[in-house]
C-alpha positions as CSV (number, residue, x, y, z in Angstrom):
1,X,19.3,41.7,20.7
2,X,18.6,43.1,16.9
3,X,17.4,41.9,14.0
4,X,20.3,41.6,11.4
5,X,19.7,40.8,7.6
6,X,22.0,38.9,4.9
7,X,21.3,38.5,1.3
8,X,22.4,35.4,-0.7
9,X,22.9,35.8,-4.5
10,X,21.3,32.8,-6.0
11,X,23.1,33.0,-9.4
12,X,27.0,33.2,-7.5
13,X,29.3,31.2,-9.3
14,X,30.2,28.0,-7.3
15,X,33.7,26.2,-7.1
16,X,33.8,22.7,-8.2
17,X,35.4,20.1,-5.9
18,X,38.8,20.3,-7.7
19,X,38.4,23.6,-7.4
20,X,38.6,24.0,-4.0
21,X,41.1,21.0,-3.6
22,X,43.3,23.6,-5.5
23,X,42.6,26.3,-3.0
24,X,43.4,24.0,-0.5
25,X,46.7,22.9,-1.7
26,X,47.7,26.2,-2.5
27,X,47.5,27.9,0.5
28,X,50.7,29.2,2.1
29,X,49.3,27.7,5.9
30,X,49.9,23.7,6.5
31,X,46.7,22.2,7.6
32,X,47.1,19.9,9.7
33,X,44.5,17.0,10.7
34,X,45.2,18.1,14.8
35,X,45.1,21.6,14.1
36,X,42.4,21.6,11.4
37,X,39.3,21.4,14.2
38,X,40.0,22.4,18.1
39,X,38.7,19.9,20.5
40,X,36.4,22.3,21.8
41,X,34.5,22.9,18.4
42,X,34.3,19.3,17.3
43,X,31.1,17.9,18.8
44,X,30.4,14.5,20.2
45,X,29.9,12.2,18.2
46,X,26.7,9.8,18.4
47,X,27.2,7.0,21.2
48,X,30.6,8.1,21.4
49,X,29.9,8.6,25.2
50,X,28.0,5.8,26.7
51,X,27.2,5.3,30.3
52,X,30.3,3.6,30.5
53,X,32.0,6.2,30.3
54,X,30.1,8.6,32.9
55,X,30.3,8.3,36.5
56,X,27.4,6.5,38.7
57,X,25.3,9.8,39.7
58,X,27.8,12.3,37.8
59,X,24.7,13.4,36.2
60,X,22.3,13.1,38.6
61,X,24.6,14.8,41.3
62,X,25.4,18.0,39.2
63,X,21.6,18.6,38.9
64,X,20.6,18.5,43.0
65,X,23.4,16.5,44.9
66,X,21.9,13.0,44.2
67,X,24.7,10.2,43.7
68,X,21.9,6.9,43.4
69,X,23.3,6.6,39.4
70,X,22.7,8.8,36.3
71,X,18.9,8.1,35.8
72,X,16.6,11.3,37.0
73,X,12.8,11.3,36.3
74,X,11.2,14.0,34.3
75,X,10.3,15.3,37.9
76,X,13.3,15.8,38.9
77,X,14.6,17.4,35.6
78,X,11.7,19.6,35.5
79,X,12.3,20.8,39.0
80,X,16.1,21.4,38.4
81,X,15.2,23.0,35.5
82,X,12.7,25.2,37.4
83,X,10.0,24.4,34.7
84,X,6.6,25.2,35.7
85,X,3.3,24.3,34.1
86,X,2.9,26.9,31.7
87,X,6.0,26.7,30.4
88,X,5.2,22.4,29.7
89,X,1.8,23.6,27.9
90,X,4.2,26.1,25.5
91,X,6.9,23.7,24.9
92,X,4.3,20.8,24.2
93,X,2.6,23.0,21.7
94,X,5.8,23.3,19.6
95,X,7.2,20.0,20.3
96,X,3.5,18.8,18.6
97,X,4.0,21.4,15.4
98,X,7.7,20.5,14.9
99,X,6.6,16.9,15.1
100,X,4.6,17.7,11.3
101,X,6.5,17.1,8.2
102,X,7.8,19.5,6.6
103,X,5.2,20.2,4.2
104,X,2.3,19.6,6.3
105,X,3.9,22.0,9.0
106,X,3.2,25.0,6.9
107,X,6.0,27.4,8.4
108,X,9.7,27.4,8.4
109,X,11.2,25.9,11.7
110,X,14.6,27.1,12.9
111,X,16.3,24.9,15.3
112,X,19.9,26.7,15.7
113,X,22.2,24.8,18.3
114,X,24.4,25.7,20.7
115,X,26.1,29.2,19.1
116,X,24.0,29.2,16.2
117,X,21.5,32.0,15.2
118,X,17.3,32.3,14.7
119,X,16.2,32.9,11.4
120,X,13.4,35.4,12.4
121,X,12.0,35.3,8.4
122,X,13.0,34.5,4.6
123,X,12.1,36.3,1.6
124,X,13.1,37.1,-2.0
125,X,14.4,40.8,-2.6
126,X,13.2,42.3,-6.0
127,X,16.6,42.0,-7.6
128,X,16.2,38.1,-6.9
129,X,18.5,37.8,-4.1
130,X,17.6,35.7,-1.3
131,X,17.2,37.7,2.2
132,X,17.5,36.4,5.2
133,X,17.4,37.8,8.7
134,X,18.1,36.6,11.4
135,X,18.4,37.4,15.5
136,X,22.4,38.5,16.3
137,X,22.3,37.0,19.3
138,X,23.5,33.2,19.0
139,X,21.9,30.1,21.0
C-alpha cells in the first residue's frame, strides 16, 4: 500500500453534451449496447434480485452449512464474519459519525465500493489546482 496523489485543474475546459455526442459518433469503434458494459462490471440493480429469485438457505448455507431459508441473525453473521467485540465498538463509532449530515459531520467521508480507492486527504495546491491523494490499493 502507498499513498498516491492526483491533481484536478479546476479551470479545464469542459465538453458540452453535443460535444461529446460528436466524439461519440466519430469514433472509428462501433459501440454497441451489449458490448458497451460487460456483465461483470454492471452492478445489480435495486430489487432486481428478490428472494424469489435466491434459493431457500443459498445464503444462509454458504455462510456455515445452514439450509432452514435465507434469514441469519446478526449472531450468526457476526460469527461467520469472525467479528469480535472490539471490532462492534469501532464499527458503531463510525456507523454513528457517518450517520451526521454532511455539514454537521465536520470531515470528509470516503466510502469507496467494491474496486474503488480511499481518499486519504483533499487540499488546494498554490497554483489552484485541486490535490487529491488517495490509497493505491482499491476496496
Amino acid at each position: 500500500m502507498a499513498i498516491q496523489s492526483m491533481q484536478l485543474d479546476p479551470n479545464a475546459a469542459s465538453y458540452t453534451d453535443d460535444q461529446i455526442v460528436g466524439k461519440i459518433n466519430a469514433a472509428s469503434a462501433q459501440i454497441t449496447r451489449a458490448g458497451s458494459v460487460a456483465a461483470a462490471a454492471r452492478p445489480i440493480a435495486a430489487l432486481e434480485v428478490d428472494s424469489t429469485k435466491i434459493a431457500a438457505g443459498a445464503i444462509k448455507s454458504k455462510l456455515n452449512g445452514e439450509t432452514d431459508g435465507n434469514k441469519i441473525t446478526t449472531s450468526e453473521l457476526a460469527a461467520a464474519a469472525g467479528i469480535v467485540n472490539a471490532q462492534v465498538a469501532t464499527g458503531l463509532a463510525k456507523a454513528n459519525l457517518d450517520a451526521m449530515s454532511d455539514t454537521t459531520r465536520s470531515y470528509i467521508k470516503t466510502d469507496p465500493t467494491t474496486g474503488q480507492f480511499k481518499v486519504v486527504s483533499i487540499q488546494r495546491t498554490a497554483a489552484g489546482l485541486a490535490e487529491v491523494k488517495y490509497d493505491d490499493v482499491p476496496s
